[in-house]
N, C-alpha and C positions, 0 to 999 in steps of 0.2 A: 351610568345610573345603576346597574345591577351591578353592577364591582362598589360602588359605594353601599348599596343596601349589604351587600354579603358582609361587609366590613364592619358596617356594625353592628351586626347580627352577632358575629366573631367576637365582640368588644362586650357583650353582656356580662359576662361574671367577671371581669378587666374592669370595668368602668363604678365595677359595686367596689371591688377593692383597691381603687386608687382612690377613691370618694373617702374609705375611710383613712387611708393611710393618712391623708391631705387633713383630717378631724383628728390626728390623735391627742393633740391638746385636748381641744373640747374635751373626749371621752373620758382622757385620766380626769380632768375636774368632775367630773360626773361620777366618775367611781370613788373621789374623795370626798362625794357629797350627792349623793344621791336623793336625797329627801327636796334638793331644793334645784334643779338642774332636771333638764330631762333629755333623751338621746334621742337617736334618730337610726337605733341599732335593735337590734332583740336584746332585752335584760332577763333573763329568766327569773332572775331572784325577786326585781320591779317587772312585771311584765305594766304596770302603770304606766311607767313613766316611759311605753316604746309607743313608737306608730301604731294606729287601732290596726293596722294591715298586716302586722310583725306581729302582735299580740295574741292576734284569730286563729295564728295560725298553729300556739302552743297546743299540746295536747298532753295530759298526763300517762302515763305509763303503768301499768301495775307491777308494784313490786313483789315477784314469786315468791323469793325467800327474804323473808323481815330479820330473821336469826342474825346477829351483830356479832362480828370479829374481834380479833385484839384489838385494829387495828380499825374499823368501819362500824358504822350504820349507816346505812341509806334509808334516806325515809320520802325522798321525793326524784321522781327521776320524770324527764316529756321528752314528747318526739314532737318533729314537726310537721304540719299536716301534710301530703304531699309530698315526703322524705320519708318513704317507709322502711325500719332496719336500722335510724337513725336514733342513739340516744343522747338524751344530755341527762350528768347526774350532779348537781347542785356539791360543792364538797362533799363527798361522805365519810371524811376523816375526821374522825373522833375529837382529837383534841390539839391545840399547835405544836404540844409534846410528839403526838405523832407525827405531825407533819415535817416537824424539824428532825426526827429519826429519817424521813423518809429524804428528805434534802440533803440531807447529808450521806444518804446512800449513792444518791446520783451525784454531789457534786464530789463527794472526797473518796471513797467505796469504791464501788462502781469500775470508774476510769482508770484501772490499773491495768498492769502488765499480765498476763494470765486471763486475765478474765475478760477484758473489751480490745480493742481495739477502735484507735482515733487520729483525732490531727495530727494532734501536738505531739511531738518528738516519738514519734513512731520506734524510731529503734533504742530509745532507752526508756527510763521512766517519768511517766505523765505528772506534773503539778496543774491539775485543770483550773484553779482556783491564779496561776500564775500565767499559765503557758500559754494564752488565749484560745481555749480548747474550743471549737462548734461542733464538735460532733464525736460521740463514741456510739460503738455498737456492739452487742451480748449475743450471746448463743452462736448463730447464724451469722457469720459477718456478712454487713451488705458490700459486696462491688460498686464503688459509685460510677466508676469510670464505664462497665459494660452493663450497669442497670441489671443485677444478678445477684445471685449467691449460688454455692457452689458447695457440693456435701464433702467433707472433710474440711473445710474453712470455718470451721469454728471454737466455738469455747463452751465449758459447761455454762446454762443456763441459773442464774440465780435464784436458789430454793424459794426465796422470802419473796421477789418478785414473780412467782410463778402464782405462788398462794395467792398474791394479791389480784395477779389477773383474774382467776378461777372463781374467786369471791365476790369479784364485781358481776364478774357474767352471771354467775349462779345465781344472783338475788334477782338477773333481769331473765331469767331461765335459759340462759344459753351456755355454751361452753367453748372452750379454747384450749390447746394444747402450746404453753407456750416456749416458741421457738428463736424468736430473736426479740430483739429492742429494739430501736434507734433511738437515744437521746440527744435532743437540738439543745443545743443551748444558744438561747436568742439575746444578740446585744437590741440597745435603744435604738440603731439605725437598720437589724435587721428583718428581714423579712423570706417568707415562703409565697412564692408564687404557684398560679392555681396547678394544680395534679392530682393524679389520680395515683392510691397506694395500689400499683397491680404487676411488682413484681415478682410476689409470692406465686405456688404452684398452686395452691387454691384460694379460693374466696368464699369457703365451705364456713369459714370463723371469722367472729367481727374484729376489727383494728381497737384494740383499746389506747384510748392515750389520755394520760392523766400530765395536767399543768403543774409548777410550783413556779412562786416567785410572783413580777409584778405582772397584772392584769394585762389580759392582748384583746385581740376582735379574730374572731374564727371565722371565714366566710365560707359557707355551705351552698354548694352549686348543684346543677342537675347532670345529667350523663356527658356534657362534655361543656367547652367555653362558652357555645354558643346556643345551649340551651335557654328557652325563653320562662321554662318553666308552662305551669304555673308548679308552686312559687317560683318567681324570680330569685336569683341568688339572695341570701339572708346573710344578713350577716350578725354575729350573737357575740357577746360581751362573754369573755373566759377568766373566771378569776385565780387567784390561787389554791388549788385542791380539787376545781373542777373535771369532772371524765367524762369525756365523747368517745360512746362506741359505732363506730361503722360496720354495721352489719347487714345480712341482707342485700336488699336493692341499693341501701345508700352505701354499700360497702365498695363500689365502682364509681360513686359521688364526686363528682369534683369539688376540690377546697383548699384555701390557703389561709395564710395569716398576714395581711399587709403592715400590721404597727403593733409594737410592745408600746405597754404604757408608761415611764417610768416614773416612781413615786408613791405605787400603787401595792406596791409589796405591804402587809399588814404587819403591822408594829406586832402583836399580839406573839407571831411566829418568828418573826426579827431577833425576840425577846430570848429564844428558847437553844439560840446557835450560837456557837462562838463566834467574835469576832470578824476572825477571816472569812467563815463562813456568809455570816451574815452580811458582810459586803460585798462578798461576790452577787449573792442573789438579791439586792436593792438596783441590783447593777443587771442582771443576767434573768431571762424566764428559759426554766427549765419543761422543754414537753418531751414525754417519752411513748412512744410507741411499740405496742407490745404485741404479734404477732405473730399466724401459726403459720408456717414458708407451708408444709407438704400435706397430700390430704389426709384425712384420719387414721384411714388404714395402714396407711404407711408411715405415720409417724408413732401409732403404737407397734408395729411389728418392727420399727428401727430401736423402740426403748428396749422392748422383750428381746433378743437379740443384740 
């Protein structure tokens, strides 16, 4: 009897993300039609159309610095009640011009020889858009195999994604020094099961990771699986341009992605890429993860030096 209670105590933030992976029809209808459908997930954009219980528990955020970028305005960011450190910021990318600048930095940019390291053909050069890439990484490379990074296994950091992390934090008043990437690239049947980002040397700075592509379900957990909360694992609707920062308390959070939606990529951004490009990402959701591996001190007295 106590071996079956432990077990699904275990099963609690397991049992929110197999729920939804099991809906992900429903959800893509729902993101192609919102006004007339409603979910059973946190919407931020509708918080109407979520459970009154999912709804209660948005909370607004103020935004410190309003001042708009080339590239951003933020004008609405929430946390969720009982997730403190936790934000969600609604797209804050200016225009699909941006956004298809910035999709094309991760899917064609990015993934080259010199600057990332990834799956696909390791010892010559990447066509990620061809070579079924899931994964590259910037600055820091990550060790998948020993859960690490390691100082001299890297590459320079990319100037243009550095700004972009430092801009997001700054408008929510925090800061980052940024040190690596990961970018996933999620097909229709894949998925990230629940974890915690805690391979870095600190957790002094929040995980920023910004989505592109078609729409997913992010599920946001408590300090490990078997947390009861309160809240109970949430699970929130990601669209294309949306940013989750894990910071703080929720920066040891457990969380996954159980279902891409496909179908959900916005015509509007489709519109602004080329061809090859834009087939990739109807097909592919890009998340990237942008964080600081070592503590402050020591990653400005490794720049100054």
């Amino acid at each position: 009897m106590a071996e079956t209670a432990v077990s699904q105590v275990e099963e609690i933030f397991r049992l929110v993300w197999k729920k939804q992976k099991r809906n992900a029809k429903e959800i893509a209808a729902y993101v192609n039609d919102s006004s007339n459908v409603t979910t059973d997930l946190l919407d931020v954009l509708h918080p109407e159309n979520s459970p009154v219980e999912l709804s209660n528990l948005l909370r607004p955020v103020e935004i410190v610095y309003k001042g708009c970028t080339n590239d951003l305005q933020i004008e609405k960011a929430f946390t969720i009640e009982g997730r403190p450190g936790f934000i969600f910021i609604p797209n804050p990318f200016k225009s699909p011009q941006v956004q298809a600048q910035w999709i094309n930095r991760f899917a064609v940019e990015y993934p080259v020889n010199g600057l990332s390291e990834r799956n696909c053909l390791k010892s010559g050069q990447c066509n990620p858009l061809e070579d079924g890439i899931r994964w590259a990484t910037l600055g820091f490379h990550y060790d998948w195999q020993n859960r690490k990074y390691t100082e001299g296994h890297q590459s320079p950091f990319p100037i243009a994604l550095e700004q972009l992390a430092q801009d997001i934090c700054k408008s929510m008043g925090l800061s980052i020094v940024s040190e690596t990437a990961i970018i996933n690239y999620y097909r229709r049947k894949s998925t990230l099961g629940g974890h915690k980002d805690d391979a870095e040397w600190t957790d002094e700075a929040p995980v920023v990771a910004i989505s592109f592509g078609p729409a997913g379900v992010y599920v946001l957990g408590g300090d490990s699986h078997a947390d009861p909360g309160p809240p109970a694992p949430v699970p929130l609707l990601v669209r294309n341009g949306d940013v989750v920062l894990l910071g703080g308390p929720s920066r040891m959070n457990v969380h996954g992605v159980p279902c891409m939606l496909p179908g959900t990529f916005p015509v509007e951004v489709e519109e602004q890429l080329s061809y090859p490009v834009a087939a990739f990402m109807k097909q592919t959701r890009i998340n990237v993860n942008i964080r600081q591996v070592r503590p402050l001190i020591m990653s400005l007295l490794k720049r100054k030096f």
